[in-house]
C-alpha positions as CSV (number, residue, x, y, z in Angstrom):
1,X,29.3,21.8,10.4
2,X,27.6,20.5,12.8
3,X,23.8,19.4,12.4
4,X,21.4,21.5,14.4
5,X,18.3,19.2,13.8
6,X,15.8,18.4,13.3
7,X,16.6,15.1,14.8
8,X,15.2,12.2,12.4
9,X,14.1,9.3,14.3
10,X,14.2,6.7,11.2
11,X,11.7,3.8,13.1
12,X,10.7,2.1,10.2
13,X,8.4,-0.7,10.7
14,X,7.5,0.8,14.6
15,X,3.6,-0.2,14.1
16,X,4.6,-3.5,14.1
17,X,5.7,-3.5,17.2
18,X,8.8,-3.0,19.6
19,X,9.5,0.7,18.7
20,X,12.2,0.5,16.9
21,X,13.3,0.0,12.9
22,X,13.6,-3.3,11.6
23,X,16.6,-4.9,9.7
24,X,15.2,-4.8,6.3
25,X,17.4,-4.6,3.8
26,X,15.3,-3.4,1.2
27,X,14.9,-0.1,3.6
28,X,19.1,0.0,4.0
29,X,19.6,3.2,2.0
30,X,16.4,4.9,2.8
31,X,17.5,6.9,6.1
32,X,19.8,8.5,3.9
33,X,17.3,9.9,1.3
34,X,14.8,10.4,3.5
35,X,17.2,12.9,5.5
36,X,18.4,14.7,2.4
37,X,15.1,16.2,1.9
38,X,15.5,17.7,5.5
39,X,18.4,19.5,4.1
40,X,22.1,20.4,5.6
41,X,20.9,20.8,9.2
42,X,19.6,17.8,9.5
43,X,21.1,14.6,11.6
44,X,19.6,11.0,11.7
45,X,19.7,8.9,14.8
46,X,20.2,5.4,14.6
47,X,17.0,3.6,16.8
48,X,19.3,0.7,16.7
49,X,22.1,2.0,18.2
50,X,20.5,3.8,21.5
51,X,19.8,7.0,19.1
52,X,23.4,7.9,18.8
53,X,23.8,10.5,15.4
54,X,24.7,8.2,12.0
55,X,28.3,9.6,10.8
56,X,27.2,10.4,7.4
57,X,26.0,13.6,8.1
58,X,24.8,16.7,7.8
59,X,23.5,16.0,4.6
60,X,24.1,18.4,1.2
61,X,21.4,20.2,-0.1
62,X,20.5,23.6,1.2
63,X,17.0,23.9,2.5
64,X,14.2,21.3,3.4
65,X,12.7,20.6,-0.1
66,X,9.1,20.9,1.6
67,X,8.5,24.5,2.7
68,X,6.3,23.1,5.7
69,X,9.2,20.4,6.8
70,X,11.5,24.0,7.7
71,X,9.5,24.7,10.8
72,X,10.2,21.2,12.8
73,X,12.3,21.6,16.0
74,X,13.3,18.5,17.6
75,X,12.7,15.0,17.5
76,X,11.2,13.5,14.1
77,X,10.4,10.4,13.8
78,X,9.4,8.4,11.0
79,X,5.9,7.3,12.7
80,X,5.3,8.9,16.2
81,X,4.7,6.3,18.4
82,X,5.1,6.4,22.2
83,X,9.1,4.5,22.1
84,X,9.8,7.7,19.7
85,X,8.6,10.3,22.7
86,X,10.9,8.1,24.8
87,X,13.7,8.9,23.0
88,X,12.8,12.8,22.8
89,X,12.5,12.6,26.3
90,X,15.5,10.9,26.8
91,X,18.0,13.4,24.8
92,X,15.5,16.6,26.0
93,X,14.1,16.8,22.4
94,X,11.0,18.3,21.8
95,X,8.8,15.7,20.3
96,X,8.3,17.1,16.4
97,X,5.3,14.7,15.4
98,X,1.8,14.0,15.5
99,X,0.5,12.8,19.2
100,X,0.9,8.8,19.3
101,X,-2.5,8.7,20.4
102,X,-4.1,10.6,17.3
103,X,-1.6,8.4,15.0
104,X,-2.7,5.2,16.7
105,X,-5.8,6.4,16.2
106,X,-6.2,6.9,12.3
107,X,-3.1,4.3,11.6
108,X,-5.1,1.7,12.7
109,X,-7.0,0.0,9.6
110,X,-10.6,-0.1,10.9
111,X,-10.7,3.7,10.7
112,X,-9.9,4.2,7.2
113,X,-12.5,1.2,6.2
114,X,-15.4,3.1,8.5
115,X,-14.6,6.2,7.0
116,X,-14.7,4.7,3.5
117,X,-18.4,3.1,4.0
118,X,-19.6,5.7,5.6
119,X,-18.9,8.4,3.0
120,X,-17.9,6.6,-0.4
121,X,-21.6,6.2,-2.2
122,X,-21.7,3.7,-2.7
123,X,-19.2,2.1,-1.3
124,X,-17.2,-0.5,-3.5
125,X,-17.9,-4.0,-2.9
126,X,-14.5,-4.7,-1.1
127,X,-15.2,-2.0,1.1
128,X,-18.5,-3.0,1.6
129,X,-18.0,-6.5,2.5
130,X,-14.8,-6.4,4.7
131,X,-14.7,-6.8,8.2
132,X,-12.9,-5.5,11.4
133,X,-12.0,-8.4,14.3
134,X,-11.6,-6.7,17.4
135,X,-8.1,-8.0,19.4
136,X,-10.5,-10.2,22.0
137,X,-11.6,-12.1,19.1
138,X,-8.4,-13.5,18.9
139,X,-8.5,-15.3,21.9
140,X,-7.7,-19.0,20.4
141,X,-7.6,-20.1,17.2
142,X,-10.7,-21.8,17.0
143,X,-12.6,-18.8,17.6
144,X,-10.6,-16.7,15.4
145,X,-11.1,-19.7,12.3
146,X,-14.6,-19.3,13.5
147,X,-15.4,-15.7,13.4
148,X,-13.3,-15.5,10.0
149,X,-15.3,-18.4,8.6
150,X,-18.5,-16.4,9.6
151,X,-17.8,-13.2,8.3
152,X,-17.1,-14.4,4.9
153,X,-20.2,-17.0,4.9
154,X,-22.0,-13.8,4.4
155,X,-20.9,-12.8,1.2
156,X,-21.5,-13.2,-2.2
157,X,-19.6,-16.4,-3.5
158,X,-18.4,-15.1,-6.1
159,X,-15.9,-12.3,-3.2
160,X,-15.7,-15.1,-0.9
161,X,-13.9,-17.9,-3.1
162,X,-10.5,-16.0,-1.9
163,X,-9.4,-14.1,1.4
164,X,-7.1,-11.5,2.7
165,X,-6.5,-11.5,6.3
166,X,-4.9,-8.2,8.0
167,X,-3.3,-7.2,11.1
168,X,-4.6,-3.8,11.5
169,X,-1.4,-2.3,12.7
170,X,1.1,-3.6,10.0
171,X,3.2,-2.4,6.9
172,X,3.7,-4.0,3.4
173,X,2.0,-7.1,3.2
174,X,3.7,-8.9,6.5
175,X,1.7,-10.7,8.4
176,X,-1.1,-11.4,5.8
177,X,-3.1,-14.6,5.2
178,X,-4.0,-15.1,1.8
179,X,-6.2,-17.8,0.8
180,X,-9.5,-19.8,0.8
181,X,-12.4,-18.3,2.6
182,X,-13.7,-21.7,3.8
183,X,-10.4,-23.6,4.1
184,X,-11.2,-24.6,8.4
185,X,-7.8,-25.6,8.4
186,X,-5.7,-23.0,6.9
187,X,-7.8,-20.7,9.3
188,X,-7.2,-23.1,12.7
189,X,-3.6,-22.8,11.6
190,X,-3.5,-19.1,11.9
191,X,-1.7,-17.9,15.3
192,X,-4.3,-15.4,16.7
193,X,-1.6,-13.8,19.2
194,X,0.0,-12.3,16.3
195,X,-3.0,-10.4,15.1
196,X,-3.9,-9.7,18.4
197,X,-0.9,-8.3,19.4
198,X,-1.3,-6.1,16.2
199,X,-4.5,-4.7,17.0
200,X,-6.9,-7.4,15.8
201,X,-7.9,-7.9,12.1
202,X,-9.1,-7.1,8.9
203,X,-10.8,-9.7,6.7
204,X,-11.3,-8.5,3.2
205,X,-12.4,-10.2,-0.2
206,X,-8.9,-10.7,-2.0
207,X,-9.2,-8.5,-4.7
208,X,-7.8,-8.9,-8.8
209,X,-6.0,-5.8,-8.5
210,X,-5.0,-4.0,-12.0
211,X,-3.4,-1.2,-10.6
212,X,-2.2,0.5,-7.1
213,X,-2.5,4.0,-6.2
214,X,-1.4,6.2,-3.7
215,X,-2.2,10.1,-2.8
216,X,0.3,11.9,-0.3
217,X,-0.9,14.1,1.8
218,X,1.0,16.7,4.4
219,X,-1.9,17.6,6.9
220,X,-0.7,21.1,8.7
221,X,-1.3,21.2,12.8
222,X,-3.8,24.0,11.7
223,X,-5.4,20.9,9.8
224,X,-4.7,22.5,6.5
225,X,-4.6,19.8,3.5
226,X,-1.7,19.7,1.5
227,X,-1.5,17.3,-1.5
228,X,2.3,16.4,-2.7
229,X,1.0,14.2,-5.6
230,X,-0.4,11.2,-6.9
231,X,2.1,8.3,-8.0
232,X,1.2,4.5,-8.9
233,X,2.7,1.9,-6.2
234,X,5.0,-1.0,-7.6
235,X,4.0,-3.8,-5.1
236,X,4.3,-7.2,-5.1
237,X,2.0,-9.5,-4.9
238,X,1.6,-10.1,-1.0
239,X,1.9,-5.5,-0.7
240,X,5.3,-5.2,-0.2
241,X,6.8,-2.3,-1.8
242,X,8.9,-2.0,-4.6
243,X,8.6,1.9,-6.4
244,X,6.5,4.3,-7.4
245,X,5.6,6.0,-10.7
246,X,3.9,8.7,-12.4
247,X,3.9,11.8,-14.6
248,X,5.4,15.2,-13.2
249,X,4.5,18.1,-15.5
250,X,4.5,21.9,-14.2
251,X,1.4,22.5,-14.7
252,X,-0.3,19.6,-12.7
253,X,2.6,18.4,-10.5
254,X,3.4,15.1,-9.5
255,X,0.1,12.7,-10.6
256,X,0.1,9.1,-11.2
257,X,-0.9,9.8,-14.7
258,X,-4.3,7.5,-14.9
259,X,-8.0,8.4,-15.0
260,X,-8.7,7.5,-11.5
261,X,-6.6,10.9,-9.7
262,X,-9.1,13.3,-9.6
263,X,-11.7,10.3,-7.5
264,X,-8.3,9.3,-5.2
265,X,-7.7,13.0,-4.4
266,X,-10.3,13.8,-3.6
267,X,-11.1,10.9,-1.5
268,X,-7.8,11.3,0.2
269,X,-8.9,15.2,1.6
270,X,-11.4,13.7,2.5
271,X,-10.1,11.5,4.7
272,X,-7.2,13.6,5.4
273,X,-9.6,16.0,7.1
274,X,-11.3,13.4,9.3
275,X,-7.7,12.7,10.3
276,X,-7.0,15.7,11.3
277,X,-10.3,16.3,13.3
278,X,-8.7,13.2,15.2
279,X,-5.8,15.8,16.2
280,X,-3.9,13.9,13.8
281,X,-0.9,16.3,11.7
282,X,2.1,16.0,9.4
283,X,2.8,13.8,6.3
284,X,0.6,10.5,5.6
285,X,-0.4,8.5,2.6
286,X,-3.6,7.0,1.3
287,X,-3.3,4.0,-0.5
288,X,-5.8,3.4,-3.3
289,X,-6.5,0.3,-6.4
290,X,-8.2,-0.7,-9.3
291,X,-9.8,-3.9,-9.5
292,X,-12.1,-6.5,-10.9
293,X,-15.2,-8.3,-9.9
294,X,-15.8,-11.4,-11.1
295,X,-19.2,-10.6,-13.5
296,X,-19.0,-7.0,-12.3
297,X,-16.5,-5.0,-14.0
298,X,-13.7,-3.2,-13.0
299,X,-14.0,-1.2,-9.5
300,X,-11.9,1.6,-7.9
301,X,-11.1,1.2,-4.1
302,X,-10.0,4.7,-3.2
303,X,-9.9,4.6,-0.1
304,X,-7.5,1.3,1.2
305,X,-6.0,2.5,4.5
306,X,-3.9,5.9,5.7
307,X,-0.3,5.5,6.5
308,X,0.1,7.8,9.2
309,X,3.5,8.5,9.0
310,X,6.3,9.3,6.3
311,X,6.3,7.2,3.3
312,X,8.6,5.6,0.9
313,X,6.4,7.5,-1.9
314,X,6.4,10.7,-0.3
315,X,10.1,10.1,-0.4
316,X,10.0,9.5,-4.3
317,X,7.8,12.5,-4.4
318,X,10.7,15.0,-2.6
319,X,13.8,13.4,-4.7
320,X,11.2,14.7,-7.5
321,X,11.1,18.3,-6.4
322,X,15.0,18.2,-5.5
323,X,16.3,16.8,-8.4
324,X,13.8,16.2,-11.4
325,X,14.9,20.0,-13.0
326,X,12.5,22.1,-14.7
327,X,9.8,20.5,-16.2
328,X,8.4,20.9,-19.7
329,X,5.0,23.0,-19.4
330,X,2.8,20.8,-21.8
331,X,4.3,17.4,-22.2
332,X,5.9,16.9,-18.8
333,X,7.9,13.3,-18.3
334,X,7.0,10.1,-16.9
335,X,9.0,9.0,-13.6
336,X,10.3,5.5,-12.2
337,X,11.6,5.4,-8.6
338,X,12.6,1.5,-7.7
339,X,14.0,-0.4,-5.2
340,X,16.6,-2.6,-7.3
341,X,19.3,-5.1,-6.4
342,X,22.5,-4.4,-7.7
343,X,24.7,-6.4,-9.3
344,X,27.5,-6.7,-7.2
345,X,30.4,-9.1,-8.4
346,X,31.5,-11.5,-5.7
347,X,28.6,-11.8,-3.6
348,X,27.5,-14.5,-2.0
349,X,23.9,-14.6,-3.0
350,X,21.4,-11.9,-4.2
351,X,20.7,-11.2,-0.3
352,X,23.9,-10.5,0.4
353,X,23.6,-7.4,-2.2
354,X,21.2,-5.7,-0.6
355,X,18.4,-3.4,-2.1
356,X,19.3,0.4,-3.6
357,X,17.4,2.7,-4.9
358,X,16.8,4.3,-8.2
359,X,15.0,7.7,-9.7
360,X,14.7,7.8,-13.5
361,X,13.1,10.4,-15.5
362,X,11.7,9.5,-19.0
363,X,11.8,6.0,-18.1
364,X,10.7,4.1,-21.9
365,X,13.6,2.0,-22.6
366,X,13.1,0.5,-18.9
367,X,10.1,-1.8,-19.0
368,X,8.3,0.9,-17.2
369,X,4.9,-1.3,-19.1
370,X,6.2,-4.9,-17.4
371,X,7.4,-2.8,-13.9
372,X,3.4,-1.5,-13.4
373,X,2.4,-5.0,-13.7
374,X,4.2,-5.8,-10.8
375,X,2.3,-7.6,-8.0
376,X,-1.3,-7.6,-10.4
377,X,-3.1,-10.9,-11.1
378,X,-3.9,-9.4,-14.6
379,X,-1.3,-10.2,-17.6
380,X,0.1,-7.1,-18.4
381,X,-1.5,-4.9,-20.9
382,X,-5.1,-6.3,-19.7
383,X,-6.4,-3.2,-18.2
384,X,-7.7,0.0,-20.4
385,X,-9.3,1.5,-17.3
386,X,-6.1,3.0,-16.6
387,X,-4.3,4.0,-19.2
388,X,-0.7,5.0,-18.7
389,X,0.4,8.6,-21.4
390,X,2.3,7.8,-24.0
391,X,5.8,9.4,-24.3
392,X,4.3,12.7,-26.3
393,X,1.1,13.1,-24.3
394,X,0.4,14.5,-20.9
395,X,-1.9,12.7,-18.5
396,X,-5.5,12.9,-18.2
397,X,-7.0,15.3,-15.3
């Protein structure tokens, strides 16, 4: 058979930059799954390869697993950026994605922040304190160490021992600067170009995260607010991904199973609907955590930053609805999707083996407890604000 479309564009990494997917390894087997949602008429193109159609399809599975994904015609791409009309353009492909300029728009970090102070109240301190560098301010370094220094002279000492810098166009932790607010030469050594180049800067208060959270959303082009479910992120400790997890029951759905969902959903319509007043539609994710302030408690951030785009959770979240089975009514079952290196005799070195991916249902003889702890500054076990079910219990609302 051959596919009919839609015609996914797999440009991971495209905010970064360039327009086209980068060689990550941990992403190798991720076109695949995120096409077998799409169902059999779907076909991948290759960004890497001049958008020529990837041999391993049509894919096997019927019908798109999300009702709303059965209506795209066209070209779509993984985040809609102006290289991805290109390439719609170029095979006469109607482009089936949000307008880049609307995703540029709400992708970018500053908006999520200004939404979050202006609504959230109050705000949390992170939120509160951190601060967007416009691209100009990135004109040399000096200037850039400068302005840095000066934003966090202004807070509390106890938030501004330690530092997080961001590009506000970026994915997973690259391109961060982690460390002393006051260390001049750390800052002097940062290259300004690079944030620049990324749309300037966010400088944060590094935060003791206990846990991290994420809400996926599917945003109609009537503006509509769908959410797919709640899951906790697996990260490391600079943000890069490594899984999500969470409890799937058919009453509630897809949740990630701790006290904070009902403040993070809600937060994340929220914000889902300002997106969308920005002319912004399609899937997206909000990215949420739990931390601690020094003397202050533990805090919920819900409101990090909007990936305006497909995710590797909402991935996770449609390999649920194809494949978890029917779910217990009352108990439900706790999930685990990873990224994992195999084991492959012979290799050369753990690079060489590349990064797969793994979906496990009733996950207890796993480390599921060790897994959550992932890229947290806490020891595990450390954090009763939020609480994972045990095996017989079903989340709290």
């Amino acid at each position: 058979m051959t596919p009919s479309g839609p015609f996914l564009y797999p440009n991971f990494g495209a905010e970064e930059g360039g327009g086209a997917a980068r060689p990550y390894r941990s992403l190798r087997n991720l076109p695949a799954l995120w096409g077998a949602l799409f169902g059999d008429a779907a076909a991948l193109l290759d960004p890497r390869e001049g958008a020529r159609p990837w041999e391993t399809l049509p894919f096997e599975g019927g019908e798109a697993v999300f009702p709303e994904w059965r209506a795209l015609e066209g070209l779509v791409p993984w985040y809609s950026d102006a290289a991805a009309g290109g390439i719609a353009a170029e095979r006469a492909l109607p482009l089936a994605g949000p307008a880049p300029e609307a995703v540029a728009a709400v992708h970018d970090k500053a908006f999520a922040l200004a939404f979050a102070r202006e609504h959230l109240d109050p705000p949390d301190p992170v939120t509160r304190h951190a601060a967007v560098l416009a691209p100009e301010t990135a004109a040399d370094r000096a200037r850039f160490a400068a302005e840095i220094q000066r934003v966090v002279a202004s807070w509390p000492d106890a938030l501004a021992k330690e530092i997080v810098v961001k590009p506000r166009f970026g994915t997973s932790g690259r391109g961060w600067f982690r460390g002393g607010g006051q260390d001049a030469a750390a800052l002097r050594a940062l290259d300004p170009a690079r944030f620049a180049a990324r749309g300037g800067a966010i400088v944060e208060p590094w935060a003791l995260r206990r846990a991290d959270l994420s809400t996926q959303l599917w945003i109609s082009r009537g503006g509509e607010i769908a959410v797919i479910g709640t899951t906790r992120q697996l990260l490391s400790r600079g943000g890069t991904y490594r899984g999500n997890a969470g409890w799937i029951t058919s009453a509630r759905g897809i949740q990630s199973g701790t006290v904070h969902d009902r403040a993070i959903r809600e937060a994340a319509v929220a914000l889902g609907r300002a997106a969308a007043a920005r002319g912004f539609w399609g899937a997206c994710g909000i990215d949420s955590f739990v931390y601690e302030v020094p003397g202050d408690g533990v805090r919920l951030r819900p409101i990090v930053e909007i990936n305006a785009r497909f995710t590797t959770g909402l991935v996770a979240l449609g390999l649920l609805r194809r494949w978890a089975g029917p779910i217990p009514t009352r108990r439900g079952r706790r999930w685990l999707f990873l990224l994992v290196r195999p084991e492959r005799e012979g290799a050369g070195s753990a690079r060489d083996a590349g990064w797969e991916h793994r979906l496990t249902l009733d996950p207890y003889g796993e480390g599921i407890e060790s897994l959550l702890q992932l890229g947290h500054d806490r020891r595990p076990g450390s954090d009763p604000a939020v609480p994972m079910p045990p095996a017989s219990e079903p989340p709290t609302r």
